[in-house]
C-alpha positions as CSV (number, residue, x, y, z in Angstrom):
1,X,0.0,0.0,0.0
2,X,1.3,3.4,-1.0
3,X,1.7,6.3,1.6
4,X,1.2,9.7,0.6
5,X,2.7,12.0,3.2
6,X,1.5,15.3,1.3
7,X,-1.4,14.9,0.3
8,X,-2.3,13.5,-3.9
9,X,-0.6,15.9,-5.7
10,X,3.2,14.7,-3.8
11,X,5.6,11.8,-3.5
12,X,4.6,8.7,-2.2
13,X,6.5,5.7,-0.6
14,X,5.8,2.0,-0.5
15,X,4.7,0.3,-3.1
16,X,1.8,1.2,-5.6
17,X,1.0,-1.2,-8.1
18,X,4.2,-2.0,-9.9
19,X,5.7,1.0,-8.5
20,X,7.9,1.0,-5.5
21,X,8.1,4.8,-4.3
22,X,11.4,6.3,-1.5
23,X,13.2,9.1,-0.4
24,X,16.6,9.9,-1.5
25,X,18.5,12.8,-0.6
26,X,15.0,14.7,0.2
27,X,13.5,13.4,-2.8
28,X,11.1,10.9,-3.8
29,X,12.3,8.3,-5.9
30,X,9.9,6.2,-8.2
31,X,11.1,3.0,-9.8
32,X,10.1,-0.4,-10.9
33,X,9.3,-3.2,-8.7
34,X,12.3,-5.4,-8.9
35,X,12.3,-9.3,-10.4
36,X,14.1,-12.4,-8.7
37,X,15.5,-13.9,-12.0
38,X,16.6,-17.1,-12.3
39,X,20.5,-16.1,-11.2
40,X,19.4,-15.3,-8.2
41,X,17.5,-18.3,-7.0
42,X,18.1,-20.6,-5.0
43,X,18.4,-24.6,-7.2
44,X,15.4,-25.4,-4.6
45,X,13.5,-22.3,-5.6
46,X,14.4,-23.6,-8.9
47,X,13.0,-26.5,-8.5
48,X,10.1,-25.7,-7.0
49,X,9.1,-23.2,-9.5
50,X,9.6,-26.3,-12.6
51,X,7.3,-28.6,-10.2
52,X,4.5,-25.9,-9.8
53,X,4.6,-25.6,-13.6
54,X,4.4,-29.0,-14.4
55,X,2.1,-30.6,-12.7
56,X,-0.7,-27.4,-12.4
57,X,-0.3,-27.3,-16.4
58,X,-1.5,-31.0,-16.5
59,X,-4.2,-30.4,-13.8
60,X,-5.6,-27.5,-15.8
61,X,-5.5,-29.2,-19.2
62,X,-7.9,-31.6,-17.6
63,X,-9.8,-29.9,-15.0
64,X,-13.1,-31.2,-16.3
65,X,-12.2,-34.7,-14.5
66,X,-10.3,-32.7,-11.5
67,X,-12.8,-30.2,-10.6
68,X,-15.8,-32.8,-9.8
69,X,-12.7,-35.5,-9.2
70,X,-11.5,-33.7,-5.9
71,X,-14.6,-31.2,-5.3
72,X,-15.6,-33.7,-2.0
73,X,-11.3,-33.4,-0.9
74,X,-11.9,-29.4,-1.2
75,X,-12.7,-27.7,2.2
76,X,-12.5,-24.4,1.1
77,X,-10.4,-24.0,-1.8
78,X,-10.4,-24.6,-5.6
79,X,-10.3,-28.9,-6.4
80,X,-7.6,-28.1,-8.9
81,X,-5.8,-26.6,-6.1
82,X,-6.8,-29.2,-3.4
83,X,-5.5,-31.9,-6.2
84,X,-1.8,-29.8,-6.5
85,X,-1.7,-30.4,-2.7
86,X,-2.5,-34.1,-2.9
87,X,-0.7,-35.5,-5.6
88,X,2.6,-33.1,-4.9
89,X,4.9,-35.1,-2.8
90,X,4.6,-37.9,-5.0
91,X,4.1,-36.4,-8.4
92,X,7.7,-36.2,-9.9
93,X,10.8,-38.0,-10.7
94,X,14.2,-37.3,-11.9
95,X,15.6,-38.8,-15.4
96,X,18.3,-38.5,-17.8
97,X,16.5,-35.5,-19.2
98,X,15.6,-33.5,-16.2
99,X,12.4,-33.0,-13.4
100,X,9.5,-34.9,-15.4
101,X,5.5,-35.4,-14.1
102,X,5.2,-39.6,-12.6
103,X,2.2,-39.9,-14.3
104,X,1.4,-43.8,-12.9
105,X,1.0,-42.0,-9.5
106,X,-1.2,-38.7,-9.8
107,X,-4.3,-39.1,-9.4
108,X,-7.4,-36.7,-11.0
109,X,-10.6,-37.9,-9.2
110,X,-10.6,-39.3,-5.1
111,X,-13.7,-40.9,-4.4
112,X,-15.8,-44.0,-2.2
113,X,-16.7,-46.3,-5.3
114,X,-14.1,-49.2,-5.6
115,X,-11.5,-48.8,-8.2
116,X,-11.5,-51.0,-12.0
117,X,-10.3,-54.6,-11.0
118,X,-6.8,-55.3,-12.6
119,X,-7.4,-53.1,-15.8
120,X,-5.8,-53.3,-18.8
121,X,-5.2,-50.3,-22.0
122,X,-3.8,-51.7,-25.4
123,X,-3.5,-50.2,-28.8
124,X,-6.3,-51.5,-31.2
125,X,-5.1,-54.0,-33.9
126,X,-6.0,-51.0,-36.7
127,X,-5.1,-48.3,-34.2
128,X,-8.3,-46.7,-34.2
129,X,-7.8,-46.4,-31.0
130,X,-7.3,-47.8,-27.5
131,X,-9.1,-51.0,-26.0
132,X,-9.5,-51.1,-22.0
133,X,-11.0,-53.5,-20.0
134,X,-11.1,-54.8,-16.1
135,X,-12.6,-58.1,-14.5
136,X,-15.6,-58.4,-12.7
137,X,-16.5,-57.8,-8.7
138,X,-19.3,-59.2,-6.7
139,X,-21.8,-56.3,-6.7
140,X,-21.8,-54.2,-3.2
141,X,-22.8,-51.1,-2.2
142,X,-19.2,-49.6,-3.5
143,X,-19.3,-51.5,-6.5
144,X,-22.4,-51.8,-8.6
145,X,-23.2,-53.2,-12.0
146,X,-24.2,-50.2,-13.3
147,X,-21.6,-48.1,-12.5
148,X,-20.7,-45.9,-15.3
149,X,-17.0,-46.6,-16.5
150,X,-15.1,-42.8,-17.3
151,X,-11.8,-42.8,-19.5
152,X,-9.1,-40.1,-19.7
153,X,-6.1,-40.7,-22.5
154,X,-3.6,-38.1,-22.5
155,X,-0.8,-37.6,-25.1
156,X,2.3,-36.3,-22.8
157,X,4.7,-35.8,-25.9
158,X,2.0,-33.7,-27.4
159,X,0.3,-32.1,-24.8
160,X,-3.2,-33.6,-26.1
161,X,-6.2,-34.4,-24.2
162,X,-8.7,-37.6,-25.1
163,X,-11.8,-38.3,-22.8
164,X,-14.6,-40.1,-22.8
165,X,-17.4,-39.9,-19.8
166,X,-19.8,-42.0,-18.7
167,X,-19.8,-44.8,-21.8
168,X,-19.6,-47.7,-20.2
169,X,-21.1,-49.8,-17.3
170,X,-18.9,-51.4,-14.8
171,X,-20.6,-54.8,-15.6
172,X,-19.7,-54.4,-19.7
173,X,-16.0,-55.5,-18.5
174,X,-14.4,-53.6,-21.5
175,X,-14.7,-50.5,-23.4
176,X,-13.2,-48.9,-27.2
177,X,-11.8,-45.3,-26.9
178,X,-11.8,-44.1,-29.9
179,X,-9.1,-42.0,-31.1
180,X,-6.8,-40.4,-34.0
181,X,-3.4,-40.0,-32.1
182,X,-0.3,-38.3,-33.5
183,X,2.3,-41.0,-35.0
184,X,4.3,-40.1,-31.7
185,X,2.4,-39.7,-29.4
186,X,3.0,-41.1,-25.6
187,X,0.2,-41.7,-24.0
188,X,-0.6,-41.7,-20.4
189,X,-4.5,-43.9,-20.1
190,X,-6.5,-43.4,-17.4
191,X,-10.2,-44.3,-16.0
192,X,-12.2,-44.3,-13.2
193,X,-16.4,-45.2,-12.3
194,X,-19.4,-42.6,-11.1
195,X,-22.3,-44.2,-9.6
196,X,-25.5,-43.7,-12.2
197,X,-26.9,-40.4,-10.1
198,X,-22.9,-38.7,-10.6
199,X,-22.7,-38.3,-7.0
200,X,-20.6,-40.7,-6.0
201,X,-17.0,-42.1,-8.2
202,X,-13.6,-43.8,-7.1
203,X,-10.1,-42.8,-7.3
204,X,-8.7,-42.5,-11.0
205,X,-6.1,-45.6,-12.1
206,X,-3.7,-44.8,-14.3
207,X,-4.0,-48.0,-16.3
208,X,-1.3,-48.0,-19.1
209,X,1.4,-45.8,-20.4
210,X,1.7,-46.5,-24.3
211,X,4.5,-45.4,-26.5
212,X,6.2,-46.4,-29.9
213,X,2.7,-46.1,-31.4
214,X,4.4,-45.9,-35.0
């Protein structure tokens, strides 16, 4: 907040806006605020900053499965947010080519149904797309036949989002996505069940990670 020790039409000191205002030698000074560049981090601040980018780009490029995903986890902030809290500590790892996202472990939706039983993602013979399937549970109140089976593929090379909600029951055992992926493309294949009313769903599985796709 800016001080103004003469009234509107003087000086001021503080900061207003992206103006920092002082006093030098009797007179006020007005300059830019100043930028922390990357020289002058810290390699944790560093680090930090490359995690935050990472994994809240991904979030947000699918925040149509996050948002009703995490909604029940949110107290009082935004489910993307609450999900960039949950899935942090375990959300990266380190390879030859740098800080990359651990997609197998991060998780979009948190939820009461029971997961897919032992699910499976493979490229269709004519690679129209991508074949999942799971195996059957006795029916309880956690796991019901008509469950509704929802399936998130997403192209990490190319930064490209597939989805398809709600297209199969839990009882069907297997479903089609169809899709026209880039020749390399890498991608990361997900699901997860809603109960038939929406209001209740399980924790996402990441399923597969296919690559070499040419």
């Amino acid at each position: 907040m800016a001080i103004l020790p003469y009234g509107p039409l003087d000086g001021f000191y503080k900061r207003l806006g992206n103006l920092v205002g002082k006093r030098a030698k009797g007179k006020f000074v007005l300059s830019g605020r100043p930028k922390l560049n990357n020289a002058l981090r810290t390699p944790e601040q560093q680090s930090a900053q490359s995690k935050f980018a990472l994994l809240n780009k991904f979030l947000q490029s699918i925040d149509t499965f996050v948002i009703p995903g995490f909604k029940k986890k949110a107290k009082k902030i935004h489910p993307v947010k609450a999900a960039y809290h949950y899935n942090y500590p375990h959300a990266f790892m380190e390879t030859g080519d740098g800080l990359e996202l651990n997609y197998s472990r991060i998780l979009y939706s948190k939820g009461d149904l029971l997961k897919p039983c032992c699910p499976t993602a493979v490229l269709e013979a004519d690679k129209s797309g991508i074949m999942f399937s799971w195996l059957s549970r006795p029916e309880s109140l956690y796991s019901q036949d008509t469950d509704l089976a929802s399936f998130l593929i997403y192209d990490s090379k190319n930064e490209i989002v597939y989805k398809s909600v709600n297209s199969a029951g839990r009882a069907e055992l297997g479903y089609s996505v169809k899709i026209n992926f880039r020749p390399d493309a890498q991608l990361e294949c997900y699901m997860h069940f809603t109960n038939t009313d929406g209001k209740l769903r399980s924790d996402s599985q990441h399923v597969a990670q296919l690559i070499n796709l040419e």
